[in-house]
C-alpha positions as CSV (number, residue, x, y, z in Angstrom):
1,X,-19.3,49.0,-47.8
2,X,-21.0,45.4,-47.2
3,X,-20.4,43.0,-49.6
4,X,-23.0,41.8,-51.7
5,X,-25.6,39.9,-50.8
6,X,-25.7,36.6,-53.0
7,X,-28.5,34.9,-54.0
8,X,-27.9,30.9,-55.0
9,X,-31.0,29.1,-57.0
10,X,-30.8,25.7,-58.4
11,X,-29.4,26.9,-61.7
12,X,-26.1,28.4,-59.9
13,X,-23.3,26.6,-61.1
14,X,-21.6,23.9,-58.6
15,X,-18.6,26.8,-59.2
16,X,-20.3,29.7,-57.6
17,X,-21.6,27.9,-54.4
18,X,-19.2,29.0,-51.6
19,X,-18.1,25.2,-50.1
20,X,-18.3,25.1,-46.4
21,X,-20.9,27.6,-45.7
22,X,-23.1,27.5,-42.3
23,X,-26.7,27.6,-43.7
24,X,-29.6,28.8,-41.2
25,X,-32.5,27.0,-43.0
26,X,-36.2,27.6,-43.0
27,X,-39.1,28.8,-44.9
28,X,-38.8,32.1,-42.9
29,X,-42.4,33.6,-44.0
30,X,-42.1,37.0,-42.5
31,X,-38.6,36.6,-40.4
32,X,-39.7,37.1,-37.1
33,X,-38.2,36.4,-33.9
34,X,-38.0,33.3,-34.1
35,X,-36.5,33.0,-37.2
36,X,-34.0,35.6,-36.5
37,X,-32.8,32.9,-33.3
38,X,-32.1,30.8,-35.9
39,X,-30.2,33.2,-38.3
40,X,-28.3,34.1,-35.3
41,X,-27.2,31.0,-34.7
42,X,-25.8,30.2,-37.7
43,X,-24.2,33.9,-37.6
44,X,-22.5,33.1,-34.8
45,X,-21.4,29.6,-36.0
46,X,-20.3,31.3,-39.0
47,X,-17.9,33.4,-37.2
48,X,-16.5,30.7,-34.9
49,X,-15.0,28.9,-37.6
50,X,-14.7,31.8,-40.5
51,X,-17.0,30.5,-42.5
52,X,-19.8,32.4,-44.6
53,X,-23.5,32.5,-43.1
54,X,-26.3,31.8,-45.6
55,X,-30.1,31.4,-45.4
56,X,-31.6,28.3,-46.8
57,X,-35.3,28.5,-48.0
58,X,-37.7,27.5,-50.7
59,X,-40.0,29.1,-53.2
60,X,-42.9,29.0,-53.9
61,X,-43.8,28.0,-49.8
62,X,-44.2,24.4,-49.7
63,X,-48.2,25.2,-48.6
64,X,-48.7,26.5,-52.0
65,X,-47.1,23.5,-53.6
66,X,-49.2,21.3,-51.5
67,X,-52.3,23.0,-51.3
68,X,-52.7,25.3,-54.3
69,X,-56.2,25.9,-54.6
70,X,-55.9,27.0,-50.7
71,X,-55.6,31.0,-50.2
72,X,-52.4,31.4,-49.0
73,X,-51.8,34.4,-47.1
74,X,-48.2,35.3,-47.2
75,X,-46.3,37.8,-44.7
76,X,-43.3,38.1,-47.2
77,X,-42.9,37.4,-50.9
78,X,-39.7,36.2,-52.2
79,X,-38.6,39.4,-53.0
80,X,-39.1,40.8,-49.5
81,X,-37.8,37.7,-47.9
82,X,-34.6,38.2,-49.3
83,X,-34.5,41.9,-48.6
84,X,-35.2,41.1,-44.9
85,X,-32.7,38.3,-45.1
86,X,-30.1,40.3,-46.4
87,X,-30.6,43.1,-44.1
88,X,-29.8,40.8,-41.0
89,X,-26.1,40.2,-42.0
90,X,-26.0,37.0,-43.9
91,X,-23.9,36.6,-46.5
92,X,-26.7,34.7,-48.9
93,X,-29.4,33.0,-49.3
94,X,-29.9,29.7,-51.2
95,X,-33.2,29.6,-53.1
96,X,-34.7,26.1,-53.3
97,X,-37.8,25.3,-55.7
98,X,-40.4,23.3,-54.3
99,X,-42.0,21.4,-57.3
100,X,-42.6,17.6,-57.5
101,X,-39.4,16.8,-57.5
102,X,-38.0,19.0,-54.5
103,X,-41.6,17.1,-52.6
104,X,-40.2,14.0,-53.6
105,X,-37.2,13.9,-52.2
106,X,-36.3,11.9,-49.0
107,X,-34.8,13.5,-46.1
108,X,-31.8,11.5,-46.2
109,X,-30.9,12.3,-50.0
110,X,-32.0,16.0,-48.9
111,X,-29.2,16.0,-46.6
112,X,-26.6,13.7,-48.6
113,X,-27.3,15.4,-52.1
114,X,-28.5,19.2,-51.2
115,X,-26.4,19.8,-48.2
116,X,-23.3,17.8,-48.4
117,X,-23.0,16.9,-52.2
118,X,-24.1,20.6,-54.0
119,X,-23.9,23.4,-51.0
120,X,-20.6,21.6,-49.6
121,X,-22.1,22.9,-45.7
122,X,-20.0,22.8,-42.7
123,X,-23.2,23.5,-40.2
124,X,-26.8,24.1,-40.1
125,X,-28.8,26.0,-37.6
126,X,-32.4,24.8,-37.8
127,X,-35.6,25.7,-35.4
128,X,-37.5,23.1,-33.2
129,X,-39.9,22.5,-35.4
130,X,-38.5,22.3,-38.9
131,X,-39.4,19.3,-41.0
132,X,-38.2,18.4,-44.7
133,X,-37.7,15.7,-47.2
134,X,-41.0,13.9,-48.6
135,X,-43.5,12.7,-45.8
136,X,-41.5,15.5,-43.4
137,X,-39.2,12.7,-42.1
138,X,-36.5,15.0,-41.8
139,X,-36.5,16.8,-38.0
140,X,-34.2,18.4,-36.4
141,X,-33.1,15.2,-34.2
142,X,-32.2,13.4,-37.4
143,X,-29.6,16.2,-38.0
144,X,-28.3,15.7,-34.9
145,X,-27.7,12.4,-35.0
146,X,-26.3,12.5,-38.9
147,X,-24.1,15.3,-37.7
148,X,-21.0,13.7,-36.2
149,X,-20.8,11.4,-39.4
150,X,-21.2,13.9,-41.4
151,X,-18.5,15.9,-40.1
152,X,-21.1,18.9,-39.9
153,X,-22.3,21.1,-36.9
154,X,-26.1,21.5,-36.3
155,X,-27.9,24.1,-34.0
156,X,-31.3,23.5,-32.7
157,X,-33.2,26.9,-31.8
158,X,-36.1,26.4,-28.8
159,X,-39.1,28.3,-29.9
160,X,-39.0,32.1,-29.0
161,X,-41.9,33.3,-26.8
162,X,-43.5,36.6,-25.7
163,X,-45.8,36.6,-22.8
164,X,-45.6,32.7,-22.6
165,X,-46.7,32.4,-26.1
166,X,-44.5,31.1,-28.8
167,X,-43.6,33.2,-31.7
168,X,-44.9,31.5,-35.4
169,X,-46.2,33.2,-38.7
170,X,-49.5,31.8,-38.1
171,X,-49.4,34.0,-34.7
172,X,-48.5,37.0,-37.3
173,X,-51.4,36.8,-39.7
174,X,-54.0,36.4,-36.8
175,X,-52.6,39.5,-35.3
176,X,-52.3,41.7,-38.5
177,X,-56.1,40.0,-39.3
178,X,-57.0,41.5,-36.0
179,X,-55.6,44.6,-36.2
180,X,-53.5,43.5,-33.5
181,X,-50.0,45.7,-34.9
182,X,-48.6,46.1,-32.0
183,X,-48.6,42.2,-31.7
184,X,-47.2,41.4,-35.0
185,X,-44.7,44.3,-34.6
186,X,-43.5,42.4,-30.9
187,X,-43.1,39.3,-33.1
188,X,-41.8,40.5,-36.5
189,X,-39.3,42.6,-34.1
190,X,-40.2,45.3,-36.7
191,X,-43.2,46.4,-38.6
192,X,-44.9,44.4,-41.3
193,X,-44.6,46.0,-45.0
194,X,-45.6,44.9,-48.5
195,X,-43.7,46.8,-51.6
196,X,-45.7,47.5,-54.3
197,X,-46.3,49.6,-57.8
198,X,-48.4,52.7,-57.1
199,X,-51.2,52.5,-59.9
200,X,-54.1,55.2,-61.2
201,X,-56.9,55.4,-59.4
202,X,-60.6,57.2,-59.4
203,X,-59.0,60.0,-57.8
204,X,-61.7,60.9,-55.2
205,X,-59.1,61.6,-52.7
206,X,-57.5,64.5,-54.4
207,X,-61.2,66.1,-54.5
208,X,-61.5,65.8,-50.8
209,X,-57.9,67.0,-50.6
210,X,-56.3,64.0,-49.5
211,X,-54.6,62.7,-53.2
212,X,-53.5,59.1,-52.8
213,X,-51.0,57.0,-53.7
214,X,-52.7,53.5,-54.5
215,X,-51.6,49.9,-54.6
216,X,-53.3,47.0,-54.9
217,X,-51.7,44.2,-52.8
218,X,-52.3,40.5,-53.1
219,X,-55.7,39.0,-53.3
220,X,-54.9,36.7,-50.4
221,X,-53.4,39.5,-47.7
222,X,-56.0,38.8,-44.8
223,X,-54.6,42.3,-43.0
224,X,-57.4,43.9,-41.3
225,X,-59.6,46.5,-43.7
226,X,-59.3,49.6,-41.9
227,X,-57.3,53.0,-41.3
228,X,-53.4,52.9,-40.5
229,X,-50.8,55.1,-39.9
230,X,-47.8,54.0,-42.1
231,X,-44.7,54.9,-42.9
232,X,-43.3,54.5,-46.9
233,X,-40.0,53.8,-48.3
234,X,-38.7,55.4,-51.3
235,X,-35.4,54.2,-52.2
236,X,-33.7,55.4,-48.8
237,X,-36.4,58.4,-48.4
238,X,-38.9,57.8,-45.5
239,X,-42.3,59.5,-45.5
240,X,-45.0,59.5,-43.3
241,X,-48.9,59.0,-44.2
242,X,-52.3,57.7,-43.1
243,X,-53.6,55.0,-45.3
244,X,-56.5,52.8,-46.3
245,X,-57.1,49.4,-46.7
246,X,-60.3,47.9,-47.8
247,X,-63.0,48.2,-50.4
248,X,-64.4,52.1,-49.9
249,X,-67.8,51.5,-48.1
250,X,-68.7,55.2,-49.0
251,X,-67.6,55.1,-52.4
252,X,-68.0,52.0,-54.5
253,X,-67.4,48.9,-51.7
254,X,-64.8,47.2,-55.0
255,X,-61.8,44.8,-54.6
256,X,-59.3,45.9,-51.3
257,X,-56.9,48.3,-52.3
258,X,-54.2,50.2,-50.4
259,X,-55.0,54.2,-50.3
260,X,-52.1,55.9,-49.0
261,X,-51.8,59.8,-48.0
262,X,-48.6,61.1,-47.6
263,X,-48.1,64.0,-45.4
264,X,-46.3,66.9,-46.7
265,X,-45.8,66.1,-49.8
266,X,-46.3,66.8,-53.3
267,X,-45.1,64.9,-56.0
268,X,-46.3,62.0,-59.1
269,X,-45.7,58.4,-58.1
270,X,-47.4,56.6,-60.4
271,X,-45.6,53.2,-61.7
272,X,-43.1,53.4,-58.9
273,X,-42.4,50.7,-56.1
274,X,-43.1,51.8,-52.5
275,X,-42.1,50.0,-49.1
276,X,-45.3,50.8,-46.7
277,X,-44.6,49.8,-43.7
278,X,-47.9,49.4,-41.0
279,X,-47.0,51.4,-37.8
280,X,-50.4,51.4,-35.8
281,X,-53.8,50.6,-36.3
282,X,-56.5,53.5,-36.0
283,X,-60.2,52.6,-37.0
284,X,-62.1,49.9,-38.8
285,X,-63.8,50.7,-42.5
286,X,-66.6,53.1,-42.2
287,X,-69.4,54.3,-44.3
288,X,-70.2,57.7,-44.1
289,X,-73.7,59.7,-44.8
290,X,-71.9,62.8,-46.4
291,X,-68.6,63.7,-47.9
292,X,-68.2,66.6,-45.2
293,X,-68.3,63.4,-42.4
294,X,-65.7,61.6,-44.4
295,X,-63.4,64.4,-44.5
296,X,-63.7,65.3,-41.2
297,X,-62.8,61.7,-40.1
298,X,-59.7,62.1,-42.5
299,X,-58.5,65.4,-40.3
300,X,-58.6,63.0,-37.0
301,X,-57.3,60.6,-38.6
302,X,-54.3,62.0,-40.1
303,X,-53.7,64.0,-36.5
304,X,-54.2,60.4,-34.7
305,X,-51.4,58.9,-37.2
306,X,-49.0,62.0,-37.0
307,X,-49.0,61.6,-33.4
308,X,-48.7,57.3,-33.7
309,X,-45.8,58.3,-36.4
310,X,-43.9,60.8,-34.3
311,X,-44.1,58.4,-31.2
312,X,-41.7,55.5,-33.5
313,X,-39.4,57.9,-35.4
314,X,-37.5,55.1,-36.1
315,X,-40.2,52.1,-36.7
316,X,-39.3,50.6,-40.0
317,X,-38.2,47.4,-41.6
318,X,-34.2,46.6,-41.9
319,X,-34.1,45.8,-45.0
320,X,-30.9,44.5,-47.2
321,X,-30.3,45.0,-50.7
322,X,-30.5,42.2,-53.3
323,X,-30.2,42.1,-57.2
C-alpha cells in the first residue's frame, strides 16, 4: 500500500515538514508534459540521495491574485492538482498562498526563508521558464548560481515539445477551446477532467430517454460547447457516456452546464462527486426543429462515442488520493 500523500500549507508546523526534501516547484495548472519533466526530475533526484520528492505550488494561481477581475480559466483546481500530483509518485505537495504578502516577497528571501529556513530542501527541479519572488526576479539561473552556496542541488527542465511546438497550459486551453482533444490529451499525457456534484435538473432528457446526470462547472471553463464522449469516475468505478456541454440551443439556450448520459446504467446520483473525463470530441451545439431530430442525433451520437470509448479502454486520468 502507498504511503500517504501529504499535503503541507503554511500553517503546518516547522515539526511536520520532512527536512531535506527535493521539491519539484511550479504552478502546474493542469500537469502536463512538461510539468511531469519536472516532477521527474526531482523524482529521480529524490532517489539518488534518499530523500523524499515533493511538489511545490501555490494557491490561488498567482494570475488570479494579480489579475482578479480577469476570467481565469483554470485546467485544474486545487483539489484536482493535488489528486494529479499525488498520482505521479510524489511523496507531497507544499501548498503556498499567494496573497500580498507571498507577492511581496523577494526572490532572495523566497529562497533563504521558504526553501532553506522553513522546508529545510536539499534540491529543486524547476522548468525553463519559472519565475518567483516580487517583480519575478527569481529564474531558474539565479538557482543555479545560489546553488553551490547553498549546499542545494537544482535541475533545470528544457521545455517539452510535440511536433516542434512547446508544451504550456496556455497551449491546453486553446486546444480544449477548440475542440482540439486529441491535442490537449497529447499534452496533458492524459485526458482533461473536472470533478463535480451532480445537481437536479429540468429533466428533459429522461423524456427523450436519455436521463442525465448534470453538473455545472466553473463559470470561467472556456472548453468548447458541444457533444463529447466521456468517461466518469465513481470512486474507482469507470462508466462510459456521451455528454453535453453548453447552454441547450433547442431547449432554453441558459448558463453552460455539463449533461452527461451514462450508458448502461441505472441508478440516482444526485449530490454525488463525479470525475468526467473528456475522451473525444463529436459535434458542436445544435438547434433542432423537432424533438424526433434531437433524438435521433442522440442515437448517432451515443454510437459515435461508444465506438470513440471502446477505441481508449484505458483513457483516463491517474489520479492519487489526498485528504
Amino acid at each position: 500500500m502507498a504511503p500517504p500523500f501529504t499535503v503541507i500549507r503554511d500553517t503546518t508546523p516547522d515539526s511536520s515538514i520532512p527536512r531535506g526534501a527535493v521539491v519539484a516547484m511550479g504552478n502546474f495548472d493542469g500537469v502536463h508534459l512538461g510539468h511531469r519533466a519536472v516532477i521527474a526530475a526531482a523524482l529521480e533526484m529524490g532517489r539518488t540521495h534518499g530523500r523524499p520528492a515533493l511538489a511545490l505550488t501555490f494557491e490561488p494561481h498567482p494570475r488570479r491574485f494579480f489579475s482578479p477581475n480577469t476570467p481565469q480559466f483554470r485546467l485544474t483546481d486545487e483539489r484536482a492538482k493535488l489528486r494529479l500530483l499525488a498520482g505521479t509518485g510524489l511523496a507531497g505537495a507544499v501548498v503556498m498562498t499567494f496573497d500580498k504578502a507571498r507577492a511581496g516577497t523577494s526572490a532572495q528571501d523566497f529562497i533563504h526563508h521558504d526553501l532553506i529556513g522553513r522546508l529545510g530542501v536539499s534540491g529543486i527541479a524547476v522548468g525553463y521558464d519559472f519565475h518567483f519572488g516580487k517583480g519575478r526576479v527569481g529564474s531558474p539561473s539565479l538557482l543555479v548560481n545560489e546553488a553551490p552556496r547553498l549546499g542545494i542541488e537544482v535541475d533545470v527542465q528544457p521545455h517539452v515539445d510535440i511536433d516542434e511546438r512547446p508544451v504550456s497550459s496556455s497551449a491546453i486551453r486553446i486546444a480544449l477551446a477548440e475542440g482540439q482533444l486529441e491535442d490537449a490529451t497529447t499534452m496533458l499525457g492524459a485526458p482533461w477532467f473536472i470533478t463535480g456534484e451532480v445537481i437536479h435538473g429540468e429533466k428533459r432528457g429522461r423524456d427523450l430517454g436519455y436521463p442525465t446526470a448534470n453538473i455545472r462547472l466553473d463559470a470561467n471553463c472556456g472548453l468548447k460547447h458541444g457533444i463529447y464522449a466521456v468517461r466518469v469516475g465513481r470512486g474507482a468505478e469507470r462508466l462510459d457516456g456521451v455528454a453535453s456541454f453548453g447552454r441547450r440551443p433547442t431547449f432554453d439556450n441558459g448558463a453552460p452546464l455539463l449533461e452527461i448520459f451514462l450508458f448502461d446504467f441505472k441508478g440516482d446520483l444526485y449530490g454525488q462527486l463525479l470525475d468526467c473525463a473528456f475522451i473525444g470530441f463529436i459535434r458542436e451545439e445544435l438547434k433542432f426543429d423537432s424533438l424526433e431530430a434531437l433524438i435521433r442525433q442522440m442515437d448517432d451520437d451515443s454510437a459515435r462515442a461508444r465506438a470513440i470509448l471502446a477505441a481508449a479502454r484505458d483513457a483516463f486520468p491517474r489520479l492519487g488520493v489526498i485528504d
